[in-house]
C-alpha positions as CSV (number, residue, x, y, z in Angstrom):
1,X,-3.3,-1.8,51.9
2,X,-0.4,-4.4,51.6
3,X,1.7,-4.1,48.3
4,X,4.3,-5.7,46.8
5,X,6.3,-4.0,44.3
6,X,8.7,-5.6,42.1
7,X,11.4,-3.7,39.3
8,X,13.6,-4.8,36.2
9,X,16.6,-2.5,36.5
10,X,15.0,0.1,34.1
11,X,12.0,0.3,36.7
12,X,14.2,0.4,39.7
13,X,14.4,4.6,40.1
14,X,10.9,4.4,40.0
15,X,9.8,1.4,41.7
16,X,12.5,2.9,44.9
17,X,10.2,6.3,44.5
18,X,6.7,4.4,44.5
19,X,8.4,2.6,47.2
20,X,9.0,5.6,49.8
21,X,5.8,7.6,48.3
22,X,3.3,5.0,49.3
23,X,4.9,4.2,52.5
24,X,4.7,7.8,53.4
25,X,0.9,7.8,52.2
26,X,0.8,4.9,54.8
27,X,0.8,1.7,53.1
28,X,2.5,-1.5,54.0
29,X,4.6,-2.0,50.9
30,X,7.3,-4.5,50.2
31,X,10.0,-4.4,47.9
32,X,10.3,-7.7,46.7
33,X,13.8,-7.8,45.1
34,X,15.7,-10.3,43.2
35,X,18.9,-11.2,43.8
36,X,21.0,-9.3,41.1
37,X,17.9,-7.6,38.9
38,X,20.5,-6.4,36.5
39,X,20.5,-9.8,35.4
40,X,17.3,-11.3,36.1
41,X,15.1,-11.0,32.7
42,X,11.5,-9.2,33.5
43,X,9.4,-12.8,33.2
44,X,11.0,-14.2,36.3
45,X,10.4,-10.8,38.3
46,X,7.3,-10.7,37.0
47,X,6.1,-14.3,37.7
48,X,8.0,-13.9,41.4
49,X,5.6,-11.0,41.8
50,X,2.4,-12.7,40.7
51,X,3.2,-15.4,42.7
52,X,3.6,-13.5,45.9
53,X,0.4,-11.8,45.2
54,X,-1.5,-15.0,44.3
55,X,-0.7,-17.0,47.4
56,X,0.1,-14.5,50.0
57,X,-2.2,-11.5,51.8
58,X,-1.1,-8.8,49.5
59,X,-3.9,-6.4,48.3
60,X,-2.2,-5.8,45.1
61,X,0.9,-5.9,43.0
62,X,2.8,-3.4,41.2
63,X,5.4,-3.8,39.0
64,X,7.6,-1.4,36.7
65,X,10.0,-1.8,34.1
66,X,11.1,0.4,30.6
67,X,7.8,0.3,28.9
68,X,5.6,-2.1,30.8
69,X,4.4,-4.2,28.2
70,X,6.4,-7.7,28.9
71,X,6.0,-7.3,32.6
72,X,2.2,-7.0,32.3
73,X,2.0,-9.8,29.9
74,X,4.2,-12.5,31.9
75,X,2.4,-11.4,35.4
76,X,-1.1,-12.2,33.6
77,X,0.5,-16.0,33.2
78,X,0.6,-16.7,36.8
79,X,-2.9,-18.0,37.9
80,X,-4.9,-15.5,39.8
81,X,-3.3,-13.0,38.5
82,X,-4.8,-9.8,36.5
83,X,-2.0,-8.0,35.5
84,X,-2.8,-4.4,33.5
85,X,-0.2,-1.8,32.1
86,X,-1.5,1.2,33.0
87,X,-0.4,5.0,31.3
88,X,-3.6,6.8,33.2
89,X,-5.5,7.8,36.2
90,X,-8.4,6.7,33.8
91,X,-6.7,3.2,33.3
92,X,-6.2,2.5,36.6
93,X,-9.5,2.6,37.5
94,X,-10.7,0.8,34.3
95,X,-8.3,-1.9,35.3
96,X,-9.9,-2.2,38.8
97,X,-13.6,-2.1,37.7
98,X,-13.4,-3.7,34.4
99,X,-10.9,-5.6,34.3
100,X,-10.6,-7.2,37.5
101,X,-7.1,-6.1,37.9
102,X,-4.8,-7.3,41.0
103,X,-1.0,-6.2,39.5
104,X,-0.5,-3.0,37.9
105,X,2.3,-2.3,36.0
106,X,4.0,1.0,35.0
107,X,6.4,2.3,32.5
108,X,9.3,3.9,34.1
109,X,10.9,5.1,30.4
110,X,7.0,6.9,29.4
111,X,5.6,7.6,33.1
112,X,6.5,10.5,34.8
113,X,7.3,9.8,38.8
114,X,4.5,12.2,40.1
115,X,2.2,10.5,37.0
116,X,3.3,7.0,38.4
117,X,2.6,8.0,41.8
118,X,-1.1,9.3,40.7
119,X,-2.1,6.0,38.9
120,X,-0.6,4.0,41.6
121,X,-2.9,5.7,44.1
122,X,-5.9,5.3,42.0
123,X,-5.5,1.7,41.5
124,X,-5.0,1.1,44.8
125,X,-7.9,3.0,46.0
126,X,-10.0,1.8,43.6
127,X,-12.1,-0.8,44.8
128,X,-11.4,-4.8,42.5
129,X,-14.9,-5.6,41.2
130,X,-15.9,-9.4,41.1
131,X,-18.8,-9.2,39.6
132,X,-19.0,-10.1,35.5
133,X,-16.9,-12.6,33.9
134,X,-13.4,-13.5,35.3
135,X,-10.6,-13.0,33.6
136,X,-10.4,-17.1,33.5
137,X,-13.3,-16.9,31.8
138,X,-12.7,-14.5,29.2
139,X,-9.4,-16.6,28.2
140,X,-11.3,-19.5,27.8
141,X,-13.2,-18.0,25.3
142,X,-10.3,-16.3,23.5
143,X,-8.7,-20.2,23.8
144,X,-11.8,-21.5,22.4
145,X,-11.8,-18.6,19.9
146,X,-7.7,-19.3,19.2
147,X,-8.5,-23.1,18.6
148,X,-11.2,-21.9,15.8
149,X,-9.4,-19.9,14.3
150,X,-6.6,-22.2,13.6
151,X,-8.8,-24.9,12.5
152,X,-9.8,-22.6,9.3
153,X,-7.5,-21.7,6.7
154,X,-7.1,-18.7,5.1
């Protein structure tokens, strides 16, 4: 599998562990850094990340940070891109088979490393379904639902 793997500086302990872990499990993985990620803010890693995963050969994404939240919800921006915080071996597979997931992110402040490592290798090996709606699809309806919603007043 090809991965690309992307930190803040609060995910960087884990994302260098993930890093030398998956290699050693015999993945191609790269660490796609920024430039100084102390200062770089978690959407433009994030967004960098999806990017590289939209347009290029990788197989999947994977990005970690403090709690995971932000990063999963700027990665899900870019187009193409199915980004899921996962905190489980469970998750991980959900994310893959339900959700169509191609970037999973991970909490380096509420994830253990060996924890990290499990739900990294689940993801990974976990087939991405196609079949069912997109996740496209299933924004335009929450759009369409949005748009509704603000046209009634409460």
């Amino acid at each position: 599998m090809k991965i690309a793997i992307a930190s803040d500086k609060d995910g960087t302990p884990l994302k260098l562990y993930l890093v030398e872990e998956l290699k050693r499990l015999g993945h191609k993985v790269d660490n796609l850094e920024v430039a100084n990620s102390e200062f770089s803010d978690y959407p433009d890693i994030a967004c960098m990340l999806g990017r590289a995963v939209a347009l290029t050969p990788y197989d999947v994404g994977i990005l970690t940070s403090g709690t995971g939240v932000g990063m999963s919800s700027a990665a899900s921006k870019v187009s193409g891109i199915y980004s899921e915080l996962c905190t489980s071996v469970t998750a991980a597979e959900h994310a893959r088979v339900s959700q169509k997931a191609n970037v999973l992110c991970l909490s380096a402040w509420l994830t253990s490393r060996e924890i990290a490592l499990a739900i990294a290798v689940k993801f990974i090996d976990t087939p991405r379904q196609i079949n069912g709606p997109t996740g496209e699809e299933n924004n335009k309806v929450l759009e369409e639902w949005i748009k509704a919603r603000k046209r009634v007043s409460l």
